[in-house]
Every structure is written in structure tokens, then in C-alpha cells.
C-alpha positions as a printed NumPy array, in Angstrom:
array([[-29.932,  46.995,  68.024],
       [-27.338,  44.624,  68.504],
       [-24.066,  42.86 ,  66.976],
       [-24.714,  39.465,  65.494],
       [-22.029,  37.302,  64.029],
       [-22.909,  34.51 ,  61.426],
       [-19.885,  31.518,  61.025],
       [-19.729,  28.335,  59.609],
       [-20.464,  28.916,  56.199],
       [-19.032,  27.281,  52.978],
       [-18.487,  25.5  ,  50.39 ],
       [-19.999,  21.623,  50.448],
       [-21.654,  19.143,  47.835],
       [-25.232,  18.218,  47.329],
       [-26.427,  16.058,  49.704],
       [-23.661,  17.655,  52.572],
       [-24.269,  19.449,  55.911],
       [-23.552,  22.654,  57.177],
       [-24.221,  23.683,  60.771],
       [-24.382,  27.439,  61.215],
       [-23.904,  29.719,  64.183],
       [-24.778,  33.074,  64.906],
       [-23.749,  34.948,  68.646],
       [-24.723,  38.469,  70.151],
       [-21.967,  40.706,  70.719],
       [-24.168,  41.597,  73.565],
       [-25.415,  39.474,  76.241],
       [-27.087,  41.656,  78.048],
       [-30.492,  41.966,  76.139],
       [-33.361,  39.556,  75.381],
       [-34.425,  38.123,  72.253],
       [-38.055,  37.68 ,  71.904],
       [-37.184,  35.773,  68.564],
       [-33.931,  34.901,  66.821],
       [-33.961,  33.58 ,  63.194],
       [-32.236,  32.887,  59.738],
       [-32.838,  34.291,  56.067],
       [-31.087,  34.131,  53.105],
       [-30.681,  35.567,  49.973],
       [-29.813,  34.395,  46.891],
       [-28.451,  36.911,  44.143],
       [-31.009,  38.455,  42.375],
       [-33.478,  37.334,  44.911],
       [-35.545,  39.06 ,  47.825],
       [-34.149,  37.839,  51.131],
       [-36.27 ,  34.932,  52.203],
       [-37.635,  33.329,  55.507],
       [-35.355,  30.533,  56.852],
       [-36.584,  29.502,  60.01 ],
       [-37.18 ,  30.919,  63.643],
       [-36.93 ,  30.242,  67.111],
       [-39.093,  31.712,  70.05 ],
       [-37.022,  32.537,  72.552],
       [-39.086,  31.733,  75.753],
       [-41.296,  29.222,  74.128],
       [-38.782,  27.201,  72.24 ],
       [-41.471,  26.898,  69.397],
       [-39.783,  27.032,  65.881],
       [-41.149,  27.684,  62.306],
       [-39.663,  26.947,  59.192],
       [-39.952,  28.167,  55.335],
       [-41.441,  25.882,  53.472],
       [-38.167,  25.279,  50.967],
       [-36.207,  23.852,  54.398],
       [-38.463,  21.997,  56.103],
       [-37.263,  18.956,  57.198],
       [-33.921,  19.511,  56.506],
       [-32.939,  22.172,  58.555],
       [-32.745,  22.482,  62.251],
       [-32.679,  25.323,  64.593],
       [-31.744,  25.554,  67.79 ],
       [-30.516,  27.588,  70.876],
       [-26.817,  27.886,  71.24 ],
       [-25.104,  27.118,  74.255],
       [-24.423,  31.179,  75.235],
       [-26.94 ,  33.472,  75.839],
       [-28.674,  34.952,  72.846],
       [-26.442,  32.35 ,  69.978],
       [-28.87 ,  29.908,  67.558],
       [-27.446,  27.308,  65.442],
       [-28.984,  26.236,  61.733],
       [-28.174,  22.69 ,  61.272],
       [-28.68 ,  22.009,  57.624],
       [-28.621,  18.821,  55.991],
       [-29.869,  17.45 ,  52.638],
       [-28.244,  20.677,  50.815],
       [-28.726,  21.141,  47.339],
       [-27.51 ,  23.875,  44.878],
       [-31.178,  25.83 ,  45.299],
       [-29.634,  26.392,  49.202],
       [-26.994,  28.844,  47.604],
       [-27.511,  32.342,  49.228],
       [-25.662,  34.593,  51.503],
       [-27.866,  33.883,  54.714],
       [-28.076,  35.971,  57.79 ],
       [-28.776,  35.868,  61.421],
       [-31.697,  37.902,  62.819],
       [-32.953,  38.757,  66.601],
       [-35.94 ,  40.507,  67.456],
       [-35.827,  42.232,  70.678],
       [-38.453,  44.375,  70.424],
       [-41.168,  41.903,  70.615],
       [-42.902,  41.495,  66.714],
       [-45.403,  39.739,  65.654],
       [-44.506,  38.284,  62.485],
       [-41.663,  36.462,  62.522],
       [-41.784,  35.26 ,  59.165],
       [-41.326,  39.158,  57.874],
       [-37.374,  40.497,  57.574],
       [-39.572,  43.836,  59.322],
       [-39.757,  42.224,  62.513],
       [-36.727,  41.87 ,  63.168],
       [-34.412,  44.908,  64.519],
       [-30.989,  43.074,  64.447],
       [-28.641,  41.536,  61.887],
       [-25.809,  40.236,  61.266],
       [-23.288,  40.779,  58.09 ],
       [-24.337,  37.249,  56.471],
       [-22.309,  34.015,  55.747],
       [-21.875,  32.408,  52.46 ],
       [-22.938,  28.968,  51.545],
       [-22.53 ,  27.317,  48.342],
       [-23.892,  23.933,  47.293],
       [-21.975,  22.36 ,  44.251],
       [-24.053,  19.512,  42.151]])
């Protein structure tokens, strides 16, 4: 396991942008995978999106797709979210996820053996 940090969550108005960012505390490891979930309270923690690491391929839930962006960061093992389009239904704690083990599934909270503490975002109407 290692030490992920979310930032740049917040507060921001329908139709706003938030660009999220999530580092390793450790560089020193691979990520086969690194992704985003969120949850929402009183909900299960739900499939953002995902980026393969050596591929570059990325997958999105269904909820965000085409309005959120994911991408590698500029350090070792760090992905950004770029969300746009937000509306109140984006509301959730969401959290940063690497899998370093090598799953199969990356659409399953399972595969992953990281995480980070979450960052808020709230979406006012």
C-alpha cells in the first residue's frame, strides 16, 4: 500500500469546474492503474473513472462521461480529474485510488489496494 493525497476539492455552482489532484507519498512503486470514486452520503462508493498506467487508456462511469477528464499528473504516480459541467448529483466525498498489484477490474473499489482520505465537493443549484 501506499499514501495518496486528494486536493482541490470544494465548493462551486452548477455548471462550474473543479480540477482534482491526487499524488503518491511514494514514488518509488508502479501503478498498474490509478483512478477516482466517490461517494455520496448514504450511497455505495461509485466508479469515477480510470487511467491505465502504461497504456494511457481511460474508462469512465457512465454518470461522468463527457464531462470529466482524467489524466496523468506531471510527477510520478499523481492523476488529475478535470470536471466540468458539475451539477448538484456530483456531490460526494470522492477519493483517489492506485492499483499496484495488477487487477483486473478496474471498475471494482476491490481492485484497487491504495487510497487516499477523500476530498469534498459540493455542487450548489
Amino acid at each position: 500500500q501506499v499514501q495518496l493525497v486528494e486536493s482541490g476539492g470544494g465548493l462551486v455552482q452548477a455548471g462550474g469546474s473543479l480540477r482534482l489532484s491526487c499524488a503518491a507519498s511514494d514514488d518509488t512503486f508502479s501503478s498498474y492503474a490509478m483512478g477516482w470514486f466517490r461517494q455520496a452520503p448514504g450511497k455505495e462508493r461509485e466508479f469515477v473513472s480510470v487511467i491505465g498506467w502504461s497504456s494511457g487508456l481511460t474508462y469512465y462511469g457512465d454518470s461522468v462521461k463527457g464531462r470529466f477528464t482524467i489524466s496523468k499528473g506531471d510527477a510520478k504516480n499523481s492523476v488529475y480529474l478535470q470536471m466540468d459541467y458539475l451539477n448538484p448529483e456530483d456531490t460526494a466525498v470522492y477519493y483517489c485510488a492506485a492499483d499496484t498489484l495488477g487487477g483486473n477490474s478496474w471498475f471494482l473499489k476491490v481492485e484497487y489496494d491504495s487510497w487516499g482520505q477523500g476530498t469534498q465537493v459540493t455542487v450548489t443549484s
